[in-house]
C-alpha positions as CSV (number, residue, x, y, z in Angstrom):
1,X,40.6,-45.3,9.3
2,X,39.3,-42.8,12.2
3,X,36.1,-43.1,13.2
4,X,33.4,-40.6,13.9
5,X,31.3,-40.5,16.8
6,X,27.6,-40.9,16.6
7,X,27.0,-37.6,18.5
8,X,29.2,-35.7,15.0
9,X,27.3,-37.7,13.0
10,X,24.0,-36.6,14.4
11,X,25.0,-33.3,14.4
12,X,26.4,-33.7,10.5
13,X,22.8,-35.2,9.7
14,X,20.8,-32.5,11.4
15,X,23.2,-29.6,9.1
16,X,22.5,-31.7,5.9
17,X,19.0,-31.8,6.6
18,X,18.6,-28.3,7.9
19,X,20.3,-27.1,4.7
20,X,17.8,-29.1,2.4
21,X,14.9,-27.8,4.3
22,X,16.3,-24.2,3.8
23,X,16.8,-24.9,0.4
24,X,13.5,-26.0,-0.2
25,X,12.0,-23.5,1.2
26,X,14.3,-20.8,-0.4
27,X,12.8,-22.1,-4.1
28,X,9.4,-22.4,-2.8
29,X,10.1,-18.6,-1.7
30,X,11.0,-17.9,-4.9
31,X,8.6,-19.3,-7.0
32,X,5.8,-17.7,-4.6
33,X,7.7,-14.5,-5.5
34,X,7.6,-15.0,-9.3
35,X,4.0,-15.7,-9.4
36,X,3.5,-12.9,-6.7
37,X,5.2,-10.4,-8.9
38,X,3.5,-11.2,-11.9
39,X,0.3,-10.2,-10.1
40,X,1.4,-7.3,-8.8
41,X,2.3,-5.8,-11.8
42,X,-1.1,-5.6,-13.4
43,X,-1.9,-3.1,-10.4
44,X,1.0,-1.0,-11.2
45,X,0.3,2.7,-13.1
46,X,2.5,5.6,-14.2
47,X,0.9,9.0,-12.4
48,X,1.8,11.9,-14.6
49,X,0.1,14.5,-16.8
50,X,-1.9,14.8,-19.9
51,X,-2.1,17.1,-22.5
52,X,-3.2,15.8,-26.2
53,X,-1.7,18.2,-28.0
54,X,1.8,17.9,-26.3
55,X,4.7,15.8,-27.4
56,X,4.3,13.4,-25.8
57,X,1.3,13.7,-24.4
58,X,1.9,11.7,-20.9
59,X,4.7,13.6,-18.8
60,X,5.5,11.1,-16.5
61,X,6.2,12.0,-13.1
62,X,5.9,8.8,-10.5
63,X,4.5,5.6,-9.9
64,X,1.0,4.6,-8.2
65,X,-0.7,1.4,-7.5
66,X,-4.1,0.6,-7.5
67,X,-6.0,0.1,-4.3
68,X,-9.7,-0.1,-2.6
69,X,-12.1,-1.1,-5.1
70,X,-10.0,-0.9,-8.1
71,X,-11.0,3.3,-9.1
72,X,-8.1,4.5,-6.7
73,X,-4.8,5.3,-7.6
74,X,-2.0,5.4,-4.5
75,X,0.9,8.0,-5.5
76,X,3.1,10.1,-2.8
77,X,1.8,13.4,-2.1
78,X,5.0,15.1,-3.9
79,X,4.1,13.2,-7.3
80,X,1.1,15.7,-8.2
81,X,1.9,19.2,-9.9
82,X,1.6,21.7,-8.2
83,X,-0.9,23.3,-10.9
84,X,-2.3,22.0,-14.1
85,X,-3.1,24.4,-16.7
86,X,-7.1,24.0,-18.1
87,X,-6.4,26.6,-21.0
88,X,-4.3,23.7,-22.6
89,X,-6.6,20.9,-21.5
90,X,-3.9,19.4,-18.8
91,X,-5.0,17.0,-16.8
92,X,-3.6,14.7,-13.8
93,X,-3.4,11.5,-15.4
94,X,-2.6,7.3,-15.2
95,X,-0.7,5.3,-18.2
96,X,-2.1,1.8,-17.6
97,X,-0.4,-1.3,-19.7
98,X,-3.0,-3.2,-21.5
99,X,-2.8,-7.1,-22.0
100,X,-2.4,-7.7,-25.6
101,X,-1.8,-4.3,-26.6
102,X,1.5,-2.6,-27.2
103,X,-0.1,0.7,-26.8
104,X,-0.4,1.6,-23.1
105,X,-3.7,3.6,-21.7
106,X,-4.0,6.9,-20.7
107,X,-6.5,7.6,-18.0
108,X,-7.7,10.7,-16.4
109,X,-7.5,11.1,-12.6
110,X,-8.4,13.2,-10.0
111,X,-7.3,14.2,-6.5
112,X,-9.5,12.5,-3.9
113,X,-7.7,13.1,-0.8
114,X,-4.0,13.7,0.0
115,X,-2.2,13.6,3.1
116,X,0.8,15.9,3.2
117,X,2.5,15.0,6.5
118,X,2.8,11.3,5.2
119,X,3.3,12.4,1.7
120,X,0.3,10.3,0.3
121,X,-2.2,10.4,-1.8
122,X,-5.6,9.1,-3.6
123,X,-6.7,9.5,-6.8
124,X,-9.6,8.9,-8.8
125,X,-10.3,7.2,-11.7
126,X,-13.8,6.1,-14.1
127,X,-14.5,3.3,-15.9
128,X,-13.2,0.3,-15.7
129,X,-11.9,-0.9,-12.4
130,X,-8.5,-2.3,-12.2
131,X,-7.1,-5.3,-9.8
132,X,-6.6,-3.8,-6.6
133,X,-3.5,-4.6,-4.4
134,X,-4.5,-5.5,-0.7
135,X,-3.1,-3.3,2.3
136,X,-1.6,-5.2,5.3
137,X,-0.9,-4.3,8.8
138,X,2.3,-2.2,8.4
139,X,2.6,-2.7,12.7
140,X,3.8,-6.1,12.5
141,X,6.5,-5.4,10.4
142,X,9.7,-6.5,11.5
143,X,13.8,-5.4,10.6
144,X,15.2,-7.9,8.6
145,X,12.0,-8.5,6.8
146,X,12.1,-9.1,2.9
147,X,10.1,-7.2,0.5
148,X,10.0,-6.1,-3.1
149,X,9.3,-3.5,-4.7
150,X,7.6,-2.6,-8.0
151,X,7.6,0.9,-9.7
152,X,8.8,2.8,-12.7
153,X,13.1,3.6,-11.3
154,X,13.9,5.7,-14.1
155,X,10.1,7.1,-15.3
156,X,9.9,6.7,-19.1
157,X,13.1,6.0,-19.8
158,X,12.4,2.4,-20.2
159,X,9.4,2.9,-21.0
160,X,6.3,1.7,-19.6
161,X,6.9,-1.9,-18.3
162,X,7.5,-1.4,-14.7
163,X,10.2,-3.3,-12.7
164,X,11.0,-5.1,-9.6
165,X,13.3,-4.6,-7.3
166,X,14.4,-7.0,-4.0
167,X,15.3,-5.9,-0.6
168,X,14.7,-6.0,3.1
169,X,13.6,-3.7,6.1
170,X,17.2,-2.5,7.5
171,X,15.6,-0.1,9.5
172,X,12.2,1.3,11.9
173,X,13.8,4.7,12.2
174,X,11.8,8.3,13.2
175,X,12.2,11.1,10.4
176,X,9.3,14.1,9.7
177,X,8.7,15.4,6.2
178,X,8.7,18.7,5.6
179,X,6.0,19.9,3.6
180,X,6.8,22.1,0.3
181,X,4.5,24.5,0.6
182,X,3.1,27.0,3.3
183,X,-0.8,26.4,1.8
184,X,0.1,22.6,3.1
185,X,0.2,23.1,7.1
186,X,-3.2,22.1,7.7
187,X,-4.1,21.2,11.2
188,X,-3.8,17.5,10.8
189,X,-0.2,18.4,9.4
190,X,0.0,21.1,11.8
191,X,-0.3,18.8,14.7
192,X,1.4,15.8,13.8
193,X,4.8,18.1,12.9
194,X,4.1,19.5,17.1
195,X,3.8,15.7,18.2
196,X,7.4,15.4,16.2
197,X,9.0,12.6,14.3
198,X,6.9,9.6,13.3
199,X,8.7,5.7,12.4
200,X,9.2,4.9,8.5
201,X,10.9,2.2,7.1
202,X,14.7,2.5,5.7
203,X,15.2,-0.1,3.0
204,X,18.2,-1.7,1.7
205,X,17.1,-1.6,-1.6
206,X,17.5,0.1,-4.8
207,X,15.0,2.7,-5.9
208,X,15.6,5.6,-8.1
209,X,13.7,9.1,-8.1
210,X,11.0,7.6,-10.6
211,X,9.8,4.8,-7.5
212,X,8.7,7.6,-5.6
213,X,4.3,5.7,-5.0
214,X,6.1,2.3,-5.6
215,X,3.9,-0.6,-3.2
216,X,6.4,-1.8,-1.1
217,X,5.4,-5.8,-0.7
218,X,5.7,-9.0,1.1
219,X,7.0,-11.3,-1.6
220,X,4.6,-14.5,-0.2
221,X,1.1,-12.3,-0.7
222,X,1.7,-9.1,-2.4
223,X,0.0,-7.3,0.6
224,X,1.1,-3.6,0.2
225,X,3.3,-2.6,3.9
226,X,4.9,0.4,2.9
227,X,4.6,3.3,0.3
228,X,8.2,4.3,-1.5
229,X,8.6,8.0,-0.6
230,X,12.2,8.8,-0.2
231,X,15.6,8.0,-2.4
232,X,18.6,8.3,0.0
233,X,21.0,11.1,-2.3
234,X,24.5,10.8,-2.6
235,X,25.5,13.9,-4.5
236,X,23.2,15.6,-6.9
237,X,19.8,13.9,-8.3
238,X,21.3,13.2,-11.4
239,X,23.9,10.9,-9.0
240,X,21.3,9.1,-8.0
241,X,21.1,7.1,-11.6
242,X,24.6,6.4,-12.2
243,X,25.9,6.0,-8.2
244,X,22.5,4.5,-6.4
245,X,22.9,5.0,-2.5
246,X,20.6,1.5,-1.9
247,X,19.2,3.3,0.7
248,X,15.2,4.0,0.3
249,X,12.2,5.3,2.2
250,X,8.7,4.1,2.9
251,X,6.4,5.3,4.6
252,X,4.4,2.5,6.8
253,X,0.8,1.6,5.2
254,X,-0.7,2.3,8.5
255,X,-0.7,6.0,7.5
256,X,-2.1,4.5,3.9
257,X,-5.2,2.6,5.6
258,X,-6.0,6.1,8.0
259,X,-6.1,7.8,4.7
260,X,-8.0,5.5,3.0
261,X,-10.5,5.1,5.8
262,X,-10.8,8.8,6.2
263,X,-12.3,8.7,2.5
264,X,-15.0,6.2,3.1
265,X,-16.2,7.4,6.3
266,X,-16.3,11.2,4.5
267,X,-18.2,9.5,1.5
268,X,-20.2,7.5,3.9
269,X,-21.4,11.1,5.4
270,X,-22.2,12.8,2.3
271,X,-19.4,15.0,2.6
C-alpha cells in the first residue's frame, strides 16, 4: 500500500478546496447574472423610425438603452437617419416591450445631443419614465474582464425580445472613427481626430449589425462600461449573420458620462 506524504496531501486538500470555492462562486456568479439580466432587460429599446401609415410602421434600425432619469434613450451616433421625412409624418422613434402586453410600444424620440467622434448619442423621450441603467467608471476596466451584452443582434427578425450575449474584454486597443459625413467635423470632432486615435474596447463576443447601442455590462451590477459600436466583418455584411467574426467594438462609457454631463450642464445654463 504506498503511502502519501502529508505535504501531497496538504497540497491535494488545498486543490479540492480551491475548486469548491471556485465552484461556488462560479454559481453564485451565475445566478447574480440571471437576476442581473432580467433587470437589464426592462431598460432595453429598439431605436428606429415611425411612420403610421407604413407597413410596418416601426423600421427598426439599432438598439438603445435607457439612462439618466429614465426620459433618455443611449443609441450610437450611426443608428439615426440621416433625414426623416415630415410630409409623411416620420418620426425618430423607440419600440418599448410592455409587461403583460404582447403588443410592444412605440414612442416618439428626439435628438438631444449626439457625439460624432465617439459615435454616441441621446435621445429624448415624454411621458412615462422608464428604469434607467447606471453608468460606471469605464477607467477601471480591465482585459480579461467579463461582461454581457444585451441588444436586438438581428433587428426585427426575432422580433422584439431582446437577447443576451456573454463575453470578456480581449482587448484596450486605440482605433478613430471616421465620421460619415463632412457636416459632422465639428470642432470637438475636429480636434479630437488632430489629437489621433483614442482606446476602445475589443470584445470577444458575438454581436451582429443590429447590437450596434447595446449597454455593454458587468454581469454582478448591470453598471453600463461600454457602448456596442462596431461588428468586426469578415466578408460582406450579410456574412456577418451566417459566419460571426466574435470580434466586437465598444466604445468606453467615459465618453458616454462626458456626453451625458455636457447635457445637464447645457440645461443647467438655459442653453
Amino acid at each position: 500500500m504506498s503511502r502519501v506524504s502529508p505535504s501531497k496531501a496538504i497540497c491535494r486538500a488545498c486543490a479540492v478546496v480551491a475548486a469548491a470555492a471556485a465552484f461556488t462562486c462560479h454559481g453564485a456568479l451565475a445566478a447574480d447574472a440571471r437576476d442581473t439580466i432580467a433587470r437589464v432587460k426592462a431598460s432595453i429599446v429598439a431605436v428606429g423610425t415611425y411612420e403610421r401609415a407604413r407597413t410596418p410602421g416601426f423600421e427598426f434600425r439599432g438598439t438603445g438603452f435607457v439612462a439618466g432619469n429614465g426620459n433618455i434613450i443611449v443609441t450610437n451616433a450611426h443608428v439615426l437617419p440621416e433625414i426623416v421625412d415630415p410630409a409623411r409624418n416620420e418620426s425618430v422613434a423607440i419600440l418599448v416591450s410592455v409587461r403583460g402586453s404582447a403588443e410592444p410600444q412605440v414612442r416618439e424620440a428626439k435628438a438631444l445631443a449626439i457625439d460624432s467622434g465617439a459615435d454616441l448619442a441621446l435621445l429624448r423621450i415624454d411621458g412615462a419614465p422608464l428604469p434607467a441603467l447606471s453608468i460606471m467608471d469605464s477607467d477601471a476596466v480591465r482585459e480579461g474582464q467579463e461582461v454581457l451584452i444585451t441588444g436586438f443582434p438581428i433587428g426585427a427578425v426575432l422580433g422584439p425580445f431582446p437577447v443576451t450575449h456573454r463575453g470578456m474584454i480581449s482587448a484596450i486597443t486605440p482605433i478613430a472613427i471616421p465620421q460619415r459625413r463632412a457636416n459632422e467635423l465639428d470642432a470637438a470632432v475636429v480636434h479630437r481626430l488632430v489629437r489621433g486615435t483614442f482606446p476602445v474596447f475589443q470584445l470577444d463576443a458575438t454581436a451582429y449589425p443590429g447590437s450596434s447601442g447595446s449597454p455593454v455590462y458587468d454581469p454582478a451590477t448591470g453598471a453600463v462600461l461600454g457602448v456596442v459600436n462596431m461588428v468586426f466583418i469578415k466578408g460582406t455584411r450579410e456574412s456577418a449573420l451566417t459566419q460571426p467574426s466574435g470580434i466586437t467594438y465598444a466604445m468606453p462609457a467615459r465618453h458616454l458620462q462626458d456626453l451625458l454631463s455636457a447635457n445637464a450642464s447645457t440645461k443647467a445654463a438655459g442653453k
